[in-house]
Gaussian input, Z-matrix of N, CA and C with variables (Angstrom, degrees):
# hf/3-21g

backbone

0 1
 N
 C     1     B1
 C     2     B2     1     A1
 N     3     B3     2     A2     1     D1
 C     4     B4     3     A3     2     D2
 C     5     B5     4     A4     3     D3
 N     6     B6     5     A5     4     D4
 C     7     B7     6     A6     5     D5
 C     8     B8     7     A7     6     D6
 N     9     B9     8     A8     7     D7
 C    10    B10     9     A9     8     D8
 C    11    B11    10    A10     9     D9
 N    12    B12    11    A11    10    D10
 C    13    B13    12    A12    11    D11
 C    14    B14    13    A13    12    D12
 N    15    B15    14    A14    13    D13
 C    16    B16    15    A15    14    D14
 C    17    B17    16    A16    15    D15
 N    18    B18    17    A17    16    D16
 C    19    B19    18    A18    17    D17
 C    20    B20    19    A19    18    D18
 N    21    B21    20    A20    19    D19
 C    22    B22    21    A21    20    D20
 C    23    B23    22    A22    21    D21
 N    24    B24    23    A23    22    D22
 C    25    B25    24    A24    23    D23
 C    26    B26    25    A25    24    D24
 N    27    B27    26    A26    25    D25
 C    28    B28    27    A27    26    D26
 C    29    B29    28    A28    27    D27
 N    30    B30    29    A29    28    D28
 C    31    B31    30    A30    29    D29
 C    32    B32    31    A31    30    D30
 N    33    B33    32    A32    31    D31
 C    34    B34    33    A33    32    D32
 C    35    B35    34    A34    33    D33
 N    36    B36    35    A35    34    D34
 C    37    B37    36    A36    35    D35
 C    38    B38    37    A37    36    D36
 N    39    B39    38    A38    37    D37
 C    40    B40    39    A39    38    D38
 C    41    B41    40    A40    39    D39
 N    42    B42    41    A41    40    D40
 C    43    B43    42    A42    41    D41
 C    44    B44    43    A43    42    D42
 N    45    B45    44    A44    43    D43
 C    46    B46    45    A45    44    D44
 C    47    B47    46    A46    45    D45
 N    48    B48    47    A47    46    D46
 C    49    B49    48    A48    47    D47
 C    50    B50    49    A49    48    D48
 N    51    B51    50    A50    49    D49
 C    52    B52    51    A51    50    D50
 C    53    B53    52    A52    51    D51
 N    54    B54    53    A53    52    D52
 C    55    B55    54    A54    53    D53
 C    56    B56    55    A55    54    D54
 N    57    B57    56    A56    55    D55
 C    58    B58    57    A57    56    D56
 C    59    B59    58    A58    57    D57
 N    60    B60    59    A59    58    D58
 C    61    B61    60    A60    59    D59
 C    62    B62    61    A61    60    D60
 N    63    B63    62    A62    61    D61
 C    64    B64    63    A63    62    D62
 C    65    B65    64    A64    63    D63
 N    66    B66    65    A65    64    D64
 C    67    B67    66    A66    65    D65
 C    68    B68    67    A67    66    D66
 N    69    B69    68    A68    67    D67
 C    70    B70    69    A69    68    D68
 C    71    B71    70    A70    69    D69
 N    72    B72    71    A71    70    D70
 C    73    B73    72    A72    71    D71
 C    74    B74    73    A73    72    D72
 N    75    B75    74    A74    73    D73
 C    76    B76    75    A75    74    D74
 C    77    B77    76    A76    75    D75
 N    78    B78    77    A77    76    D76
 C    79    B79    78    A78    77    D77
 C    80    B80    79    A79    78    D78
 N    81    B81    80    A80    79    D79
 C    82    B82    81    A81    80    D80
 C    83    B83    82    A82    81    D81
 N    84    B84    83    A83    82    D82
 C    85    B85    84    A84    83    D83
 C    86    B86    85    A85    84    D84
 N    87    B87    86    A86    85    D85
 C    88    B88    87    A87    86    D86
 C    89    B89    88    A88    87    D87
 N    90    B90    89    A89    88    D88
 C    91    B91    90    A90    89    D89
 C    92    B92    91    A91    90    D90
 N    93    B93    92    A92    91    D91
 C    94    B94    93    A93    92    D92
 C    95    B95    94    A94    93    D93
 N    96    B96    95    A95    94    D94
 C    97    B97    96    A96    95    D95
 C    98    B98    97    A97    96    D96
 N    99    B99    98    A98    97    D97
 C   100   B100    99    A99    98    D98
 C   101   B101   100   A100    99    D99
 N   102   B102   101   A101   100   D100
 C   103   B103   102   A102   101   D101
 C   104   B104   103   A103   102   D102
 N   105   B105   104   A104   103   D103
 C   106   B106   105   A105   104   D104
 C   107   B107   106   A106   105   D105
 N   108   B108   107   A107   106   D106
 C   109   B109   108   A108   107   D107
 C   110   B110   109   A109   108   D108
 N   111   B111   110   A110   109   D109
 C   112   B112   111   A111   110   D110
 C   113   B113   112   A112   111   D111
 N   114   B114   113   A113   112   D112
 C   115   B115   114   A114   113   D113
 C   116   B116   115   A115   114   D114
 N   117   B117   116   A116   115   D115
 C   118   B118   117   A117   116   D116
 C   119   B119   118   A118   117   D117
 N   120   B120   119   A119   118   D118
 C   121   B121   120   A120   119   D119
 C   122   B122   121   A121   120   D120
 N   123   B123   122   A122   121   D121
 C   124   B124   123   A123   122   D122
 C   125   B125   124   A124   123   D123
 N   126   B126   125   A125   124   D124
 C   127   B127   126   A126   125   D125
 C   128   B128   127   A127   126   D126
 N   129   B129   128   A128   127   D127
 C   130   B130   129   A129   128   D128
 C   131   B131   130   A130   129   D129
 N   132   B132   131   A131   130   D130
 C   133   B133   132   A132   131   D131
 C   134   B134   133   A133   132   D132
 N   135   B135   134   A134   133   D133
 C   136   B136   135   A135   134   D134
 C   137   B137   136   A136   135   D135
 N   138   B138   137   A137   136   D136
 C   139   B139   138   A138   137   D137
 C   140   B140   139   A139   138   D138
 N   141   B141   140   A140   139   D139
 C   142   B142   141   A141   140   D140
 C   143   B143   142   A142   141   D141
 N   144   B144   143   A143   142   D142
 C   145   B145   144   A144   143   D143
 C   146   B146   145   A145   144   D144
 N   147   B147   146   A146   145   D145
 C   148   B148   147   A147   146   D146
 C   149   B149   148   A148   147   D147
 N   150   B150   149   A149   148   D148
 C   151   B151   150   A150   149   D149
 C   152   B152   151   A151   150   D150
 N   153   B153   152   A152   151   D151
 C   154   B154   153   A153   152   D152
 C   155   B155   154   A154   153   D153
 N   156   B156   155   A155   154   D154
 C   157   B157   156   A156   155   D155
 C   158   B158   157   A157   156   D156
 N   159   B159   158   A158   157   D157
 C   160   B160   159   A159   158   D158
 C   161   B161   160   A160   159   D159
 N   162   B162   161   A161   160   D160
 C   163   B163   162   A162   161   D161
 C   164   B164   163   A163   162   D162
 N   165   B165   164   A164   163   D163
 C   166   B166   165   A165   164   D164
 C   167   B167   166   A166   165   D165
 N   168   B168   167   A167   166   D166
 C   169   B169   168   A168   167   D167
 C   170   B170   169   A169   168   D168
 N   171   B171   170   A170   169   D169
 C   172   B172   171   A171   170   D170
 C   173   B173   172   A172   171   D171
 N   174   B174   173   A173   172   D172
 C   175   B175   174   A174   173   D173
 C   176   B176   175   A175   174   D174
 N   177   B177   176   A176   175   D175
 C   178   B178   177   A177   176   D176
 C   179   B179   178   A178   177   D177
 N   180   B180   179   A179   178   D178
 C   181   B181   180   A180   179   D179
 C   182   B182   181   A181   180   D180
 N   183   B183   182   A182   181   D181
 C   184   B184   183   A183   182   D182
 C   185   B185   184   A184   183   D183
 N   186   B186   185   A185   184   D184
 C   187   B187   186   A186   185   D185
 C   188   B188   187   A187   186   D186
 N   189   B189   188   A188   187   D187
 C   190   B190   189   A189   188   D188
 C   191   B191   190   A190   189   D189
 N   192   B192   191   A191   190   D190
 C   193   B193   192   A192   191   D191
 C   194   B194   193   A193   192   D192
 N   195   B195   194   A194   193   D193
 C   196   B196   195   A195   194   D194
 C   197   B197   196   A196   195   D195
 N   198   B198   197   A197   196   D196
 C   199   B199   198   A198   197   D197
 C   200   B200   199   A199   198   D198
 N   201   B201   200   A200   199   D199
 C   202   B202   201   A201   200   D200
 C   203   B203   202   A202   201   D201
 N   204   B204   203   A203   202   D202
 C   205   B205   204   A204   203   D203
 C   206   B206   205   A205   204   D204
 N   207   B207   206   A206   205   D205
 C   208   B208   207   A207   206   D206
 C   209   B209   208   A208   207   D207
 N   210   B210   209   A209   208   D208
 C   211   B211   210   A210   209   D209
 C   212   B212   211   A211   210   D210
 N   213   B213   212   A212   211   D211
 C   214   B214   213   A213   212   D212
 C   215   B215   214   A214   213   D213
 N   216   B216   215   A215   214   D214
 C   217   B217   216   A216   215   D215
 C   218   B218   217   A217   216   D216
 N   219   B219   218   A218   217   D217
 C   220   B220   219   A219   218   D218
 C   221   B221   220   A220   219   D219

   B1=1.4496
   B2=1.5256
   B3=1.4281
   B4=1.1985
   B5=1.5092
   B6=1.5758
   B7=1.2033
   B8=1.5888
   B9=1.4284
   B10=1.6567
   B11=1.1975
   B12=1.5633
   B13=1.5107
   B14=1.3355
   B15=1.6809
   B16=1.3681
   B17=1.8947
   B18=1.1519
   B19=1.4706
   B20=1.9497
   B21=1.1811
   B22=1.3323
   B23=1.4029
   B24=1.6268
   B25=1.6167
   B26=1.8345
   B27=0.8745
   B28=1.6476
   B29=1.6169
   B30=1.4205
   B31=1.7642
   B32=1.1872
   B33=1.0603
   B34=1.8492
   B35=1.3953
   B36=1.5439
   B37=1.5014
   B38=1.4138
   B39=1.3842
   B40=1.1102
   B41=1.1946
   B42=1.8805
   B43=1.3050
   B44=1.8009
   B45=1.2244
   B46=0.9468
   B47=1.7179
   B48=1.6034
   B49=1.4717
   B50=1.3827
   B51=1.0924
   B52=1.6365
   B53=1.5226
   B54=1.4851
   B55=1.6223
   B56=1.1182
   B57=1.4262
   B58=1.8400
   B59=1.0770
   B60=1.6018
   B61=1.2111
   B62=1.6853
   B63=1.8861
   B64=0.8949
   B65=1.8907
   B66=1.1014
   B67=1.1267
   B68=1.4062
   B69=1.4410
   B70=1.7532
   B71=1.5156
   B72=1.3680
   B73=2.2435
   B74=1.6087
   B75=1.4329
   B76=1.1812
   B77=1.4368
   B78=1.5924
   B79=1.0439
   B80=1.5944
   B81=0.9817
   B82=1.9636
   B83=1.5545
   B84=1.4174
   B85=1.1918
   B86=1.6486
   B87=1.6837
   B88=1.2224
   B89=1.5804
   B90=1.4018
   B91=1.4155
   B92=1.9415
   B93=0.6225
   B94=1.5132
   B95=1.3985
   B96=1.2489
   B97=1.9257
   B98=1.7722
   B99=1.2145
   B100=1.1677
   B101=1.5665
   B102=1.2419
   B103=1.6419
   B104=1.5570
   B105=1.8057
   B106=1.4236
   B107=1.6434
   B108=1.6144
   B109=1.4677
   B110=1.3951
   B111=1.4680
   B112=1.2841
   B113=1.4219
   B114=2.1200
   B115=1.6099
   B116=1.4737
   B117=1.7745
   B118=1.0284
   B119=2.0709
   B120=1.0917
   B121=1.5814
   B122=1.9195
   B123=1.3768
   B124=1.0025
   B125=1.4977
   B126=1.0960
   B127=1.8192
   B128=1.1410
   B129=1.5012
   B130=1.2546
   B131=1.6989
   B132=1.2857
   B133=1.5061
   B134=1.6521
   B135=1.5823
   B136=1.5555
   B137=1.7821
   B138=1.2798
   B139=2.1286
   B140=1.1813
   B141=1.3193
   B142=1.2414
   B143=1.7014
   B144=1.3359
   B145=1.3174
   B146=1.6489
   B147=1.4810
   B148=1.7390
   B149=1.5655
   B150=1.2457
   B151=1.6343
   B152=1.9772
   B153=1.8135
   B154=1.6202
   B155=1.2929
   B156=1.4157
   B157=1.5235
   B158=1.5970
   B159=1.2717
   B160=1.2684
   B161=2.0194
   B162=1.4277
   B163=1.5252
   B164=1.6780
   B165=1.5373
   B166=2.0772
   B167=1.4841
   B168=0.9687
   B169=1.8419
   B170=1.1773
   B171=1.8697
   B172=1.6414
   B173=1.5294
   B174=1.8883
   B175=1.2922
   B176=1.5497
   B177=1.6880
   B178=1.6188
   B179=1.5069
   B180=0.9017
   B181=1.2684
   B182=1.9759
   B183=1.2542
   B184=1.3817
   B185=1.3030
   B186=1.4718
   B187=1.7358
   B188=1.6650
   B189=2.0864
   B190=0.9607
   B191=1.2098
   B192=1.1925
   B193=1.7729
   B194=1.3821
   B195=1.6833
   B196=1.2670
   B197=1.6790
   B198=1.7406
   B199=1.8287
   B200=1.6674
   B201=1.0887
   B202=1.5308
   B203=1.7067
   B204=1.7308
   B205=1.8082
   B206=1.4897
   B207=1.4050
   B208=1.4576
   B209=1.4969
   B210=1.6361
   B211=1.5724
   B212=1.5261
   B213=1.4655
   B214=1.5049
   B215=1.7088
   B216=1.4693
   B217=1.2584
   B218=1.5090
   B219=1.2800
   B220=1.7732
   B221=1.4890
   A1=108.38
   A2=122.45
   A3=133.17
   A4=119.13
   A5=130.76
   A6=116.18
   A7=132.42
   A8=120.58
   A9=106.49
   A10=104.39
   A11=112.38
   A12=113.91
   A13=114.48
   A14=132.09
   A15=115.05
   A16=101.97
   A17=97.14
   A18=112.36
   A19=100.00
   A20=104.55
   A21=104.48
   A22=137.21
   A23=101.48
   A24=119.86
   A25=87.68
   A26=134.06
   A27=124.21
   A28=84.41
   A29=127.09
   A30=126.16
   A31=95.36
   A32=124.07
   A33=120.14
   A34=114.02
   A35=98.37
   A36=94.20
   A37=119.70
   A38=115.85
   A39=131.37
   A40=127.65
   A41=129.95
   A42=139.70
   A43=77.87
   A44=141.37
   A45=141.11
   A46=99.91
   A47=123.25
   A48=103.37
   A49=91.17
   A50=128.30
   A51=130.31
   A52=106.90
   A53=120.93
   A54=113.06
   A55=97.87
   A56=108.54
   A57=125.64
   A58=127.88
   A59=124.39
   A60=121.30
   A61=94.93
   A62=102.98
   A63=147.21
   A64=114.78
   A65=142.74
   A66=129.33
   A67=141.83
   A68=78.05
   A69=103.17
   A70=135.80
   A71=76.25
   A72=79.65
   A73=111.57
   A74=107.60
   A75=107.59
   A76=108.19
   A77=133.80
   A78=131.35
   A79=94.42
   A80=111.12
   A81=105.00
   A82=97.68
   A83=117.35
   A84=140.06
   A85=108.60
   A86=100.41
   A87=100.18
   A88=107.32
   A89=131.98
   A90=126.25
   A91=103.40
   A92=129.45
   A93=130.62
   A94=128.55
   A95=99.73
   A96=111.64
   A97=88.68
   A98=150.22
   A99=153.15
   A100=135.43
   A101=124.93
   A102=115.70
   A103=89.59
   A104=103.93
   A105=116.43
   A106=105.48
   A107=95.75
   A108=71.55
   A109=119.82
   A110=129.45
   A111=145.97
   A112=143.40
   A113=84.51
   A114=107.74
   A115=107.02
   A116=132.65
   A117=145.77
   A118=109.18
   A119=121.18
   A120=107.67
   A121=87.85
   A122=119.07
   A123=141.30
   A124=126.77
   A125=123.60
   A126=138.95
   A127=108.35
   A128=124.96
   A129=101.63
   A130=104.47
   A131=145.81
   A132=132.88
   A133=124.91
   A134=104.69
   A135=123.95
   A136=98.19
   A137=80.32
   A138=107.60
   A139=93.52
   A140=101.13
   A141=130.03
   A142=104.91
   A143=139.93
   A144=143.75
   A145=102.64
   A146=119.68
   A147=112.35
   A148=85.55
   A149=110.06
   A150=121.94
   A151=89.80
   A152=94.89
   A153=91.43
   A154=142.55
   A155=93.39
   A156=101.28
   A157=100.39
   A158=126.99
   A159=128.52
   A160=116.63
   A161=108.87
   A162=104.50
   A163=142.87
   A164=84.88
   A165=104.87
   A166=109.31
   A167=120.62
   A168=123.81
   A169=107.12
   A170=98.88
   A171=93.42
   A172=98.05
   A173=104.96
   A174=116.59
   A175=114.86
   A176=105.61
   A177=98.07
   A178=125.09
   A179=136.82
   A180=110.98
   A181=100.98
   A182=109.02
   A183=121.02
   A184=124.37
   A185=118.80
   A186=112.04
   A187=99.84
   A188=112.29
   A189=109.62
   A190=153.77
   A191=121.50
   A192=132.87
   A193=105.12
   A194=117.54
   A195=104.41
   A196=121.51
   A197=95.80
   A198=95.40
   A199=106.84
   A200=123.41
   A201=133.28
   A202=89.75
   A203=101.58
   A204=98.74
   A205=89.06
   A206=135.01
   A207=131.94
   A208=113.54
   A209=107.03
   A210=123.54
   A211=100.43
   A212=102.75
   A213=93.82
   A214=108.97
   A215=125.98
   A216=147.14
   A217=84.23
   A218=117.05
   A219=136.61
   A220=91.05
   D1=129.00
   D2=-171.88
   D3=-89.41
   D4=90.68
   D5=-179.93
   D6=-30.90
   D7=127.64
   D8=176.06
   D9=-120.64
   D10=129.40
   D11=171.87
   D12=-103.32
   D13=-170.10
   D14=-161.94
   D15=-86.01
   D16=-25.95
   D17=-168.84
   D18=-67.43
   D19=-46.76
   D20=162.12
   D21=-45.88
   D22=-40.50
   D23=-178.02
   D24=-79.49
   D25=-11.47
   D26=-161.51
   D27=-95.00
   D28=-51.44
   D29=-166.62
   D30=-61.39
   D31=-33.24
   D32=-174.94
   D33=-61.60
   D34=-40.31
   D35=177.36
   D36=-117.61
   D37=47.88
   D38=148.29
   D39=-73.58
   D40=105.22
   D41=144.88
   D42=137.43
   D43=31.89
   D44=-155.18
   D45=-132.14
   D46=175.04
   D47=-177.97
   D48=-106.80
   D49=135.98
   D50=172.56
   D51=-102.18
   D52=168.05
   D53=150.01
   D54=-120.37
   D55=152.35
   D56=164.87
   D57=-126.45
   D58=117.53
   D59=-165.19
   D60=-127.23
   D61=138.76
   D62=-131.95
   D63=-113.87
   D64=109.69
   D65=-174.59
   D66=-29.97
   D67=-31.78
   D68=159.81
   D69=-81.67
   D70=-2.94
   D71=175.70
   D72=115.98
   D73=-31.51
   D74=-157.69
   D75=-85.30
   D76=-175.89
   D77=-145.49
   D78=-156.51
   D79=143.01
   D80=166.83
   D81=-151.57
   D82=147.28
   D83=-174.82
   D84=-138.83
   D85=112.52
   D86=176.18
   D87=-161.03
   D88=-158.22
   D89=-174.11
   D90=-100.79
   D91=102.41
   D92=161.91
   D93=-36.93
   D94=90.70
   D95=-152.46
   D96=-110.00
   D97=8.65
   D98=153.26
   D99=161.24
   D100=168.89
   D101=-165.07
   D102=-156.01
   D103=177.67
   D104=171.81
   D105=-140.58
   D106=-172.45
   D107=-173.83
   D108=-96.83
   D109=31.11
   D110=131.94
   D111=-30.48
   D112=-27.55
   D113=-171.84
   D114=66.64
   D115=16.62
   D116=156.12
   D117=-54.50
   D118=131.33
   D119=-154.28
   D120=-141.27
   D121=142.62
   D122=164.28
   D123=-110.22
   D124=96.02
   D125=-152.89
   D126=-99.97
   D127=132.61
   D128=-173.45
   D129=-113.61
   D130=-159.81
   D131=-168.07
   D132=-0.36
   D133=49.00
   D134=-173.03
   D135=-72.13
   D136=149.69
   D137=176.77
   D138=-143.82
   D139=138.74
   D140=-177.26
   D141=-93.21
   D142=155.10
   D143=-154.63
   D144=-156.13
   D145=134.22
   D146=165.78
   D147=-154.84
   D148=102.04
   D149=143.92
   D150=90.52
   D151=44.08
   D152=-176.68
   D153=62.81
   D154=23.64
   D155=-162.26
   D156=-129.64
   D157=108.63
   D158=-170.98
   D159=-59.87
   D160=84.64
   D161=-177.29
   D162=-77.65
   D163=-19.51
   D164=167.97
   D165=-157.90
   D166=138.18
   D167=142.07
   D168=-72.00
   D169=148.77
   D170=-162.14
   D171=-143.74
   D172=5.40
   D173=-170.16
   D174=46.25
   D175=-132.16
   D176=-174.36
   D177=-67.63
   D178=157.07
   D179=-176.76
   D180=-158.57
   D181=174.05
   D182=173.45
   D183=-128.72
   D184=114.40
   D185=-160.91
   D186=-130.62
   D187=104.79
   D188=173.28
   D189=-71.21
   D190=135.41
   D191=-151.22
   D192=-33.33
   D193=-65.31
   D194=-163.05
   D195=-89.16
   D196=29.78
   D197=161.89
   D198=-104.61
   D199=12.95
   D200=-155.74
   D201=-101.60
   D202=133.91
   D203=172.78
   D204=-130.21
   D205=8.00
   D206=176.73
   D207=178.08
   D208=142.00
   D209=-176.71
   D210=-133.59
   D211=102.33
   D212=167.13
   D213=-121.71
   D214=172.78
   D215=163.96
   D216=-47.21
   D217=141.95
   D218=152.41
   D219=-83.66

């Protein structure tokens, strides 16, 4: 059995589209082009999301770790 840590589950889904939702409500959907171990994340063709409703493209972007309450696979 192969240990998985979270940082691990993040390399997996690197170059992949993730969503991230935000303490504030908001949501961004984009490709996961890199992170640290902060869980600090660099997205690349990111959209921004509030209540499912697509509100800007924001292209690359930088979304810091400790406003993040979830990273899943899109």
């Amino acid at each position: 059995m192969t240990e998985s840590r979270p940082l691990d589950a993040l390399n997996k889904a690197r170059d992949k589209k993730v969503i991230v939702e935000l303490k504030n409500g908001k949501q961004y959907i984009g490709l996961l082009k890199s992170f640290d171990i902060h869980i600090n994340l660099v997205l690349d063709d990111a959209e921004e999301r509030e209540k499912g409703e697509m509100t800007r493209k924001l292209g690359t972007s930088f979304i810091r770790g400790d406003t993040i309450i979830l990273i899943s696979l899109a």
